[in-house]
C-alpha positions in Angstrom: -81.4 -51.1 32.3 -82.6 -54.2 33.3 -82.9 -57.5 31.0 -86.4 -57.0 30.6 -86.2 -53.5 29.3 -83.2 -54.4 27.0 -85.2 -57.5 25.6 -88.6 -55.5 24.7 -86.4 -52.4 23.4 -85.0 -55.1 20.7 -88.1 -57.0 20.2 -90.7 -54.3 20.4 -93.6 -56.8 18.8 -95.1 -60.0 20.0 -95.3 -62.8 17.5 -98.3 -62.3 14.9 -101.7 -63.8 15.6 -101.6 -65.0 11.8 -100.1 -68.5 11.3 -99.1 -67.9 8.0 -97.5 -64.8 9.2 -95.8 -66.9 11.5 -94.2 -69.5 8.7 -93.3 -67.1 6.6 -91.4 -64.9 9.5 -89.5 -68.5 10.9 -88.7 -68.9 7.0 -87.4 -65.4 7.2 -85.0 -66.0 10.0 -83.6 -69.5 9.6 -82.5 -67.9 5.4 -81.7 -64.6 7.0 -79.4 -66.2 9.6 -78.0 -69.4 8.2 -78.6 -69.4 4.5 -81.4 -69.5 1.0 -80.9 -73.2 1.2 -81.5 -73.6 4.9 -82.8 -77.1 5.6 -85.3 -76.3 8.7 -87.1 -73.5 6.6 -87.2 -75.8 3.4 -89.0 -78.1 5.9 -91.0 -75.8 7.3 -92.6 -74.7 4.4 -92.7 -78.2 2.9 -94.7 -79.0 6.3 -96.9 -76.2 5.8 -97.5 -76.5 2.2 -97.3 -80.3 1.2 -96.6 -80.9 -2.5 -97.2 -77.6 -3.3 -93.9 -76.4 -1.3 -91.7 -75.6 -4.1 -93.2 -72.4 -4.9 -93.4 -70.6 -2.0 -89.7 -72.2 -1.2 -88.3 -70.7 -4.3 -90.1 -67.5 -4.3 -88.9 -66.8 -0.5 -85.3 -67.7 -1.8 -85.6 -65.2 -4.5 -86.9 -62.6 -2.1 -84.1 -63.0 0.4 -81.6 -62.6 -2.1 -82.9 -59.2 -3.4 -83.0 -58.2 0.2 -79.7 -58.9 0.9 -78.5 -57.6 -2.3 -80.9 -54.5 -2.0 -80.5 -53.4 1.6 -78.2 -50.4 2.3 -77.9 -51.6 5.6 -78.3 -54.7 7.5 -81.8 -55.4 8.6 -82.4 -57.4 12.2 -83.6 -60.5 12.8 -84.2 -62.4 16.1 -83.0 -66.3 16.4 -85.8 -68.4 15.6 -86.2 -69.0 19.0 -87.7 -65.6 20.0 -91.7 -65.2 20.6 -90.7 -61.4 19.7 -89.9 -59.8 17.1 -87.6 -56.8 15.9 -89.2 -53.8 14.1 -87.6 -55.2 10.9 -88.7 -58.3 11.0 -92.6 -56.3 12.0 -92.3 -53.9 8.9 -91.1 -57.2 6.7 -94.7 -59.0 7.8 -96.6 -55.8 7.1 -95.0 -55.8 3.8 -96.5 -59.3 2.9 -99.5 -58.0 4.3 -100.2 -54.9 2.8 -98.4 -55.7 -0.7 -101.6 -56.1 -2.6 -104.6 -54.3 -1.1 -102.0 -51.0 -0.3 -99.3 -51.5 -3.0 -98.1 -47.7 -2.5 -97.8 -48.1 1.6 -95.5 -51.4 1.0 -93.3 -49.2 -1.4 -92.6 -46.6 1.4 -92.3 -49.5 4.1 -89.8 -51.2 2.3 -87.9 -48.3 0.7 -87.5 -47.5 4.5 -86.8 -50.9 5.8 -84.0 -51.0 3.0 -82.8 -47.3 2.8 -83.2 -47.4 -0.7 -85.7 -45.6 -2.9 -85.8 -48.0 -5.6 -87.6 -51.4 -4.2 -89.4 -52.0 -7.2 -87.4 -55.2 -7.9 -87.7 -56.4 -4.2 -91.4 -55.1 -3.9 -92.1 -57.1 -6.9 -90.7 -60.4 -5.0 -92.6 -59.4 -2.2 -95.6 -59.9 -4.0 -94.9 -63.7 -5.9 -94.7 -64.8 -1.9 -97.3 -63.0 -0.8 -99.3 -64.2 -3.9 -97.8 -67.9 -3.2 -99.3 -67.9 0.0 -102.4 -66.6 -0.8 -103.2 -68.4 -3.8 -102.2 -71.7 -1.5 -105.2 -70.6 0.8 -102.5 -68.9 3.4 -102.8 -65.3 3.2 -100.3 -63.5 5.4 -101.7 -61.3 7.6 -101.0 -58.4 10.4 
């Protein structure tokens, strides 16, 4: 296979459109890869959020953990660097999306995503970011 074909059959999806779909996925990666206390996503969302920061912040540290802790499996991320991004990391956005206006398509997403059939406590964090977002006037969206 060439480097091409091996690139776009681990990062099947381009970056999403959506800014805010953006932050939160860059948050996602820098706590996925190097920690809930990660300095560059804690600026990040500080830069995108001002002095409202903390919430989203919090609530994104909260939701990593119960993914981590949750997951039967591990889930793939791509390095921040990436203007692709793995299925995973594509399901995780639709999540956020979809979490509100198609609460029972979010539940099957993520019970797949996580290989679990019991996301209520993870699908319930998934919706205090996505709320966080929105309510700050940045809805995520696919």
């Amino acid at each position: 296979m060439t480097e091409l074909t091996t690139t776009i059959a681990a990062l099947p999806y381009a970056l999403p459109a959506c800014p805010n779909a953006r932050i939160a996925l860059f948050a996602l990666r820098r706590m996925g890869a190097h920690g809930l206390h990660d300095a560059r996503a804690s600026h990040a969302l500080f830069t995108a959020f001002g002095q409202d920061f903390r919430r989203p912040l919090v609530l994104m540290r909260a939701l990593m953990a119960e993914l981590a802790g949750t997951a039967a499996g591990t889930i793939a991320i791509a390095p921040c660097c990436c203007a692709r991004m793995t299925a995973a990391e594509r399901t995780m956005l639709t999540v956020l999306a979809r979490v509100e206006t198609a609460p029972e398509t979010a539940r099957y997403l993520l019970g797949d995503l996580l290989g679990v059939r019991r996301v209520d406590a993870v699908l319930a964090s998934v919706a205090v970011v996505a709320t966080a977002f929105a309510d700050d006037g940045r809805p995520i969206c696919v």
